[in-house]
C-alpha positions in Angstrom: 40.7 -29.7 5.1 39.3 -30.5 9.0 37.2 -27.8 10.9 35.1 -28.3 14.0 31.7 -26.1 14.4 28.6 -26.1 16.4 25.9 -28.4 15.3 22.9 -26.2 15.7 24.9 -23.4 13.7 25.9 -25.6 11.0 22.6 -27.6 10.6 20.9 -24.1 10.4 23.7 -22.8 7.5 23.3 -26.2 5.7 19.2 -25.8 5.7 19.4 -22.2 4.7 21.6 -22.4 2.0 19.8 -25.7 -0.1 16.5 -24.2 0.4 16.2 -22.4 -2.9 17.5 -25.7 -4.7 15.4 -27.4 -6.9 14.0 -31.0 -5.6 15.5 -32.5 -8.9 18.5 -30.6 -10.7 19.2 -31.7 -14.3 23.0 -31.4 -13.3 23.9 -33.1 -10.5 27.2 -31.0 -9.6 24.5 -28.3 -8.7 23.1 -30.2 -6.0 26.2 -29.9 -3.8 26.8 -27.5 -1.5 30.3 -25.3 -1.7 32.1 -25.3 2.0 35.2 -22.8 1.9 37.2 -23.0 5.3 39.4 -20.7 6.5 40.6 -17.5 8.5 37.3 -16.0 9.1 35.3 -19.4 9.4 33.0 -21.4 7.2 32.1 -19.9 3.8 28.9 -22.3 2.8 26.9 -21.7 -0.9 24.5 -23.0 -3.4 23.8 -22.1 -7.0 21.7 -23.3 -9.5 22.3 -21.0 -11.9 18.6 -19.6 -10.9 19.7 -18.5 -7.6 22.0 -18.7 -5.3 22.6 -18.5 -1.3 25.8 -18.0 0.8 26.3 -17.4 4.5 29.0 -17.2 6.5 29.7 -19.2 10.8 32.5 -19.4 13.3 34.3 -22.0 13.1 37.5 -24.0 14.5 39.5 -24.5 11.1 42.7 -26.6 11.6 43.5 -27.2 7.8 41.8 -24.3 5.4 40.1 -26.0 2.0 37.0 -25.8 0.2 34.7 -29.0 -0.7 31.9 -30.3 -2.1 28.6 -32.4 -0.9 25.7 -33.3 -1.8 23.5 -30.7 -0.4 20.5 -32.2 0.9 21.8 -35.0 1.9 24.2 -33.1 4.2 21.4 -31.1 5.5 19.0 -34.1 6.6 22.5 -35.5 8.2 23.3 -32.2 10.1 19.6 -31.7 11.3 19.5 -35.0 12.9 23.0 -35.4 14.5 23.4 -35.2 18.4 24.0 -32.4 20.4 27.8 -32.4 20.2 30.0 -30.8 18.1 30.8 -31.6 14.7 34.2 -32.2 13.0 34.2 -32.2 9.3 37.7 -34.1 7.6 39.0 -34.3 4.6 40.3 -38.3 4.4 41.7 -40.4 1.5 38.2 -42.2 0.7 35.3 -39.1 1.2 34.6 -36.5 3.6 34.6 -38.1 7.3 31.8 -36.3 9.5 31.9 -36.9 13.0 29.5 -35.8 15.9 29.5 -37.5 19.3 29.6 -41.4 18.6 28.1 -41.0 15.0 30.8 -40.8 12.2 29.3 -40.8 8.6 31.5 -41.1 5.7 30.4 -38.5 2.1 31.2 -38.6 -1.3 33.1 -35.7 -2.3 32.3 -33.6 -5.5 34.6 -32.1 -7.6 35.0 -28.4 -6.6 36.7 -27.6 -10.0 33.5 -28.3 -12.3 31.4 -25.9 -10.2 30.5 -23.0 -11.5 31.2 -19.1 -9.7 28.8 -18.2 -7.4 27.6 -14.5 -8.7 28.7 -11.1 -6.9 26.4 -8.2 -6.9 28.2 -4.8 -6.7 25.6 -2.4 -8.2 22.6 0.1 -6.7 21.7 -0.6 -3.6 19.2 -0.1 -0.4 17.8 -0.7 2.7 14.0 -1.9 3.4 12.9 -2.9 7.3 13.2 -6.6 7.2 9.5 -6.9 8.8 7.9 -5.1 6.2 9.7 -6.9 3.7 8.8 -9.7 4.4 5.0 -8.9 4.7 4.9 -7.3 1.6 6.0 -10.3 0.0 3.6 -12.6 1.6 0.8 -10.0 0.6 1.6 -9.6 -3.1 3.6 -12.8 -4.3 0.6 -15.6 -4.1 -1.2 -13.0 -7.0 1.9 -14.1 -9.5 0.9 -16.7 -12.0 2.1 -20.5 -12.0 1.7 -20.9 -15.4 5.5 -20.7 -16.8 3.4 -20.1 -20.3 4.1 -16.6 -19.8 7.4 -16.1 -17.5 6.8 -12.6 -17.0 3.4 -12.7 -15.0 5.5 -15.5 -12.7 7.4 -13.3 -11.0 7.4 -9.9 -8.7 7.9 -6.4 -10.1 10.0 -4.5 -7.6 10.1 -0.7 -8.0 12.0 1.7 -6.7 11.0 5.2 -6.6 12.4 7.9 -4.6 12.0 6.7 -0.7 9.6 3.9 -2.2 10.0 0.5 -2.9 6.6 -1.3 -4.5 6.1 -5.0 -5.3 3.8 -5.6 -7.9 2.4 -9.4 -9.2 -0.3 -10.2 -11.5 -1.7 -13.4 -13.3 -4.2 -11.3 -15.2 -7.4 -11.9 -13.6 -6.1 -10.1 -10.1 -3.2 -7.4 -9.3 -1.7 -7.1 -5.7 0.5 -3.5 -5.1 2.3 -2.9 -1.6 4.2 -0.1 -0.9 6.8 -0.2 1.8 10.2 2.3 2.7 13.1 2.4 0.5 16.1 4.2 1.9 19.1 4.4 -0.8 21.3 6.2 2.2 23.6 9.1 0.2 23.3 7.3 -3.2 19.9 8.4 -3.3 18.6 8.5 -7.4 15.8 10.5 -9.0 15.7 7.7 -11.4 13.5 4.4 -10.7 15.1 1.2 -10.7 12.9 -2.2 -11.6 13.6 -5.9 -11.2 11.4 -8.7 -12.4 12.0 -11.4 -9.4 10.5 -15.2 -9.3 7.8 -15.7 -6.8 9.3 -18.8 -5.6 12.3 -17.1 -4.8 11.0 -13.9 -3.3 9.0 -16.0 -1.1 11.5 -17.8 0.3 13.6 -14.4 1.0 10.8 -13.2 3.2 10.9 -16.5 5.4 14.5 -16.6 6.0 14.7 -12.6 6.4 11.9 -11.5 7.8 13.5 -11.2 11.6 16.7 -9.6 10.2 16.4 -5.6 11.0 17.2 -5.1 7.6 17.2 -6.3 4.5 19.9 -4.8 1.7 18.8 -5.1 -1.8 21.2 -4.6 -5.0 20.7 -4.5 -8.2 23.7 -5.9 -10.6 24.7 -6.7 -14.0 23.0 -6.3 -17.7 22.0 -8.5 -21.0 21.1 -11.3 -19.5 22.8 -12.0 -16.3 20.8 -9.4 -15.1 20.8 -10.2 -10.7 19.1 -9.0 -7.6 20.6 -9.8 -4.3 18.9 -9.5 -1.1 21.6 -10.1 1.9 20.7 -10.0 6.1 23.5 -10.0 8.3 25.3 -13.2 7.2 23.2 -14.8 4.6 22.8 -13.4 1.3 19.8 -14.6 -1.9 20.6 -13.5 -5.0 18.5 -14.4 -8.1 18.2 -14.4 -11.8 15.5 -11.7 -12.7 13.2 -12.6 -15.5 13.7 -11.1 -19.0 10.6 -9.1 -20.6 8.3 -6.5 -19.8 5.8 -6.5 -16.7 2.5 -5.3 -18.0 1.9 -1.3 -16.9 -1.4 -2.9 -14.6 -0.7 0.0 -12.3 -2.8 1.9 -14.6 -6.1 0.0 -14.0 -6.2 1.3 -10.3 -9.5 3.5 -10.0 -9.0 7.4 -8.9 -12.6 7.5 -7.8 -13.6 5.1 -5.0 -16.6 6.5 -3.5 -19.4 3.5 -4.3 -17.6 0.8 -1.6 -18.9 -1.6 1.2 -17.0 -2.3 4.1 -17.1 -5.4 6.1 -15.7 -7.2 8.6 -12.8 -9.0 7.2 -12.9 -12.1 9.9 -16.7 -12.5 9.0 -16.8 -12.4 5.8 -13.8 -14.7 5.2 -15.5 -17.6 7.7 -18.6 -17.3 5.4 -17.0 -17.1 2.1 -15.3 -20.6 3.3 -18.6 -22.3 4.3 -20.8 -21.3 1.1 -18.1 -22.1 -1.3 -17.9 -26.0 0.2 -21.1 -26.9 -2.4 -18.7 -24.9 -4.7 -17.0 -26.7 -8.1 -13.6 -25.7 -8.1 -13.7 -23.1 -10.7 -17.3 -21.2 -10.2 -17.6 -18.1 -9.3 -19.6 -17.4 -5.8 -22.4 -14.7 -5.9 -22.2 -11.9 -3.8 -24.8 -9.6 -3.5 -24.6 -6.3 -1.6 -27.3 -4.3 -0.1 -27.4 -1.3 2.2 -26.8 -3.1 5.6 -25.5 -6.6 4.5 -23.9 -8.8 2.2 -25.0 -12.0 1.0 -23.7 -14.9 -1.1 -25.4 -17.5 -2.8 -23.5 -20.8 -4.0 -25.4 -23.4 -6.2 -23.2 -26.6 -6.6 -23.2 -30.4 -7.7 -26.1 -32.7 -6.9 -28.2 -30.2 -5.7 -26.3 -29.1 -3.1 -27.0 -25.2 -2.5 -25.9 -22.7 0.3 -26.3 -19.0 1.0 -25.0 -16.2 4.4 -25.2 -12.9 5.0 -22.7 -10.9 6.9 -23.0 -7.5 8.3 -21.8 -4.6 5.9 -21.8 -0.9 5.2 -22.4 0.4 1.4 -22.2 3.4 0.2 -23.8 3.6 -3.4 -26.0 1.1 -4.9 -27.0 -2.1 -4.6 -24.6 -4.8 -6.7 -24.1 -8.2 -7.5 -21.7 -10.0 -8.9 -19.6 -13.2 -8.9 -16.1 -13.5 -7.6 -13.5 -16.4 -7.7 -14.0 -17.4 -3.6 -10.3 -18.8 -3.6 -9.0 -15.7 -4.9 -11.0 -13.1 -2.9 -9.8 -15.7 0.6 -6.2 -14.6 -0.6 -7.1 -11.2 -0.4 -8.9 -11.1 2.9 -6.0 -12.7 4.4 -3.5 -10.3 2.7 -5.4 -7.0 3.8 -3.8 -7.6 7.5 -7.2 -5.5 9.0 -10.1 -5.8 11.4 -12.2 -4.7 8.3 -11.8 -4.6 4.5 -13.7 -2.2 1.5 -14.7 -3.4 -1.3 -14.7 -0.9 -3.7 -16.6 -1.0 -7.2 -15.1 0.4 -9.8 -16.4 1.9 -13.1 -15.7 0.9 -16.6 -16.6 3.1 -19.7 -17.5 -0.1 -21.6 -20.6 -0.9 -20.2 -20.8 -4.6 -21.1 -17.6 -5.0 -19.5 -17.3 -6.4 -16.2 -15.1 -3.8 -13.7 -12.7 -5.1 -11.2 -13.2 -4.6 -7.3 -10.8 -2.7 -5.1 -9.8 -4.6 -2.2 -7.9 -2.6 0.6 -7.4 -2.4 4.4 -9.8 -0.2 6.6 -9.7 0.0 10.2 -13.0 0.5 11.3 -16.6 0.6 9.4 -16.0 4.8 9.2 -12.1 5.2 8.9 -9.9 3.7 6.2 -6.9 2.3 6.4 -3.3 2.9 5.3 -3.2 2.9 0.8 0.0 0.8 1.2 -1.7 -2.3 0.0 -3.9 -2.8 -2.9 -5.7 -5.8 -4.5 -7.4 -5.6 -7.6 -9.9 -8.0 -8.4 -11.8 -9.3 -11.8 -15.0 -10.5 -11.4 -16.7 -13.7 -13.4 -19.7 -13.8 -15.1 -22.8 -15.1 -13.3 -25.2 -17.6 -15.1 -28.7 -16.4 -15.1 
């Protein structure tokens, strides 16, 4: 095999497709990277069994072949070479890869012992790539890290009509957006769900979120069930995880009239200075009264703080304790000049309700009900 290609193209194909490898794979002949040369141009994958990535570059090919490499080795060699192009050879002893003056020599895999790289060929449709790739960023931090219980580590994507909603929970918070699903002629009255791992989603929305638009497809059953998400060239696809989301869509409130709104800048800033006196895991006190909301933090060695920031509240007074870490994560996902706070009721009156976090564009108007961010409060010590 011998092809010559750009060096900024290939660099960026290298980088895109071992980004979704693990730092350490338990079988080495996963680490490489698949390059398939012919007709049409470069062909380069990864797979991990997990996920996988493939996109497609122009490319000079004077002898068509596939081949093997290490991965990551090749992409901290292509992002580094000089700006010349690159010529890739197949020789007696390795892979020969030569750019300007610098010539580097790579042991070649065997190609035979890797394994297919999974086609998806089911449902499919289109989201914008921008809202996407928001949505992602402003539901997949809520998953849980704890591989304890698989199911709350991933994303629940939904598709509904001419919706698509992404869903993540790790029990003590659930974050909902809704975006624009369009399923073209093929369009279903049935709803389609995918359980998709954080990590992976995340990383879709970075590499896609400038891409127009993103196709999604759903593919295969038992347990090869896949998702693929493809953008022009490149294409993700990923193992979805086996078991059964929990139905938290139910413990969104119907009546939201006792709220606060506040300034979402604001209150962030002062949620970051009081909970400095913080230990990690205590809750912060937040108390809310007609014109203002204040919090009170009461750390190690004495150290105390407490701030007030302007608010609105409709209803009555409250206080209550909220994790500051996980309320930050929800300022920053609302994507608003101002955020309500909504308090919830629970029939069980010694039961502590969840908060309703969503946008609202000014202290009087709300905002659009495409996100939502539940919230569980902690119990404050008297």
């Amino acid at each position: 095999m011998k092809f010559h290609v750009g060096r900024d193209v290939f660099s960026e194909a290298v980088s895109f497709v071992v980004k979704l490898l693990p730092q350490r794979n338990p079988q080495p002949i996963l680490a490489g990277v698949l390059i398939e040369a012919g007709d049409d141009g470069l062909s380069l994958s990864a797979f991990d069994y997990e996920a996988s990535a493939r996109t497609t570059i122009e490319a000079s090919v004077d002898e068509p072949g596939t081949i093997l490499v290490h991965g990551r080795l090749l992409s901290d060699i292509a992002s580094r070479l000089p700006n010349a192009p690159i010529q890739v050879e197949v020789e007696d002893d390795g892979i020969a890869l030569t750019c300007g003056s610098a010539r580097f020599m790579l042991a070649s895999m065997p190609v035979q012992e890797y394994p297919a790289i999974p086609e998806v060929t089911g449902e499919s449709g289109l989201v914008p790539a921008e809202d996407f790739a928001t949505a992602i960023s402003q539901v997949a931090f809520a998953a849980s890290r704890d591989d304890v219980t698989p199911v709350l580590t991933g994303v629940q994507l939904e598709v509904s009509g001419t919706q698509l909603s992404l869903v993540a929970t790790d029990r003590y918070r659930v974050a909902l957006r809704d975006i624009p699903w369009d399923s073209g002629s093929a369009a279903s009255e049935e709803s389609t769900s995918a359980l998709v791992p954080a990590r992976t989603l995340t990383e879709v929305g970075k590499t896609f979120s400038h891409g127009g638009e993103i196709s999604i497809s759903f593919s295969g059953s038992g347990d090869r069930e896949i998702i693929a998400f493809t953008s022009g060239d490149k294409t993700v696809t990923s193992l979805l995880i086996k078991g059964n989301f929990p139905p938290v869509r139910r413990l969104f409130p119907e009546q939201t009239e006792h709220h606060a709104v506040v300034n979402t800048a604001d209150l962030a800033e002062a949620v970051r200075r009081v909970s400095l006196v913080l230990d990690r895991s205590a809750p912060l006190r937040f108390t809310f009264t007609g014109d203002s909301v204040s919090m009170d933090a009461s750390g190690t060695e004495q150290a105390r703080a407490n701030e007030s920031v302007e608010a609105t509240l409709v209803g009555e007074d409250v206080t209550l304790g909220l994790n500051p870490q996980y309320l930050l994560e929800a300022l920053g996902a609302v994507r608003s000049e101002f955020t309500r706070i909504t308090f919830t009721s629970a029939e069980n009156q010694n039961k502590l309700s969840p908060v309703l976090i969503t946008p609202q564009t000014s202290v009087e108007k709300g905002g659009e009900d495409t996100f939502r961010y539940l919230l569980q409060p902690n119990l404050l010590l008297r």
